[in-house]
C-alpha positions as CSV (number, residue, x, y, z in Angstrom):
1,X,-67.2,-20.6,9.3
2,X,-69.8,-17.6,8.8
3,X,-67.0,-15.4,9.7
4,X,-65.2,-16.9,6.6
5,X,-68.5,-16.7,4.4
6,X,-68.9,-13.0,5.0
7,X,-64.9,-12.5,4.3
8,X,-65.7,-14.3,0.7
9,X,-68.1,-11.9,0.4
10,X,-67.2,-8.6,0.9
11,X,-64.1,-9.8,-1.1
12,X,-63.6,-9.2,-5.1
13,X,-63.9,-12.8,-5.1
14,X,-67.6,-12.8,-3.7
15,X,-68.9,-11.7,-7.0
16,X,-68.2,-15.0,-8.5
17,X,-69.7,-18.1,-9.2
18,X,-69.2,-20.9,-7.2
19,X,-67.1,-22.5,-9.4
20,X,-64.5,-19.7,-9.3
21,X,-65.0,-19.1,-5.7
22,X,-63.7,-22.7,-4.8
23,X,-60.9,-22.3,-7.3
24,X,-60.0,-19.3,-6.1
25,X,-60.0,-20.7,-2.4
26,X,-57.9,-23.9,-3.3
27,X,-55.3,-21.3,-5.2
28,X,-55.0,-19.4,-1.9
29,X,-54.9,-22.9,0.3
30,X,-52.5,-24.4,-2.0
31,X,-49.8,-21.4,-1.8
32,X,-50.3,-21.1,1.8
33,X,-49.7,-25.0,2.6
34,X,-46.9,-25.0,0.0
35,X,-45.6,-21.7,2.4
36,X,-46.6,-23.8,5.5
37,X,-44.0,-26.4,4.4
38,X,-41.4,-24.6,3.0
39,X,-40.7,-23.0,6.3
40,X,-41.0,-26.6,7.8
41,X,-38.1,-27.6,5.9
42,X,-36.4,-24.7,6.2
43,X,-36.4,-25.2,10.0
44,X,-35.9,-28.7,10.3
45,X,-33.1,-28.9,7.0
46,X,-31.5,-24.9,7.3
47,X,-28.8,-26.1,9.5
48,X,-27.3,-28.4,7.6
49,X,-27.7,-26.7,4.3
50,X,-24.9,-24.9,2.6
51,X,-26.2,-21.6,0.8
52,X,-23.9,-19.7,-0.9
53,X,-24.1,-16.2,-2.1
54,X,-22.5,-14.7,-5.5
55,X,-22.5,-15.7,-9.3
């Protein structure tokens, strides 16, 4: 956790207020989960998908 802490810190985000901090903290958790299950799906569904290329 205090390695976390110290990476807020040093980072352009660490000049913030709290407020922002935690917003800026759920932005990057939300895109990373959302990432997370994309490839989830991706592995379990990407066999039986069809994905075609072109216009």
């Amino acid at each position: 956790m205090d390695v976390i802490k110290e990476i807020i810190q040093e980072s352009p985000a660490g000049h913030l207020s709290k407020g922002y901090k935690s917003l800026v903290l759920l932005l990057f958790a939300t895109i990373v989960s959302t990432l997370l299950t994309m490839l989830v799906v991706l592995l379990t569904y990407g066999p039986y998908m069809t994905i075609r290329y072109g216009y």
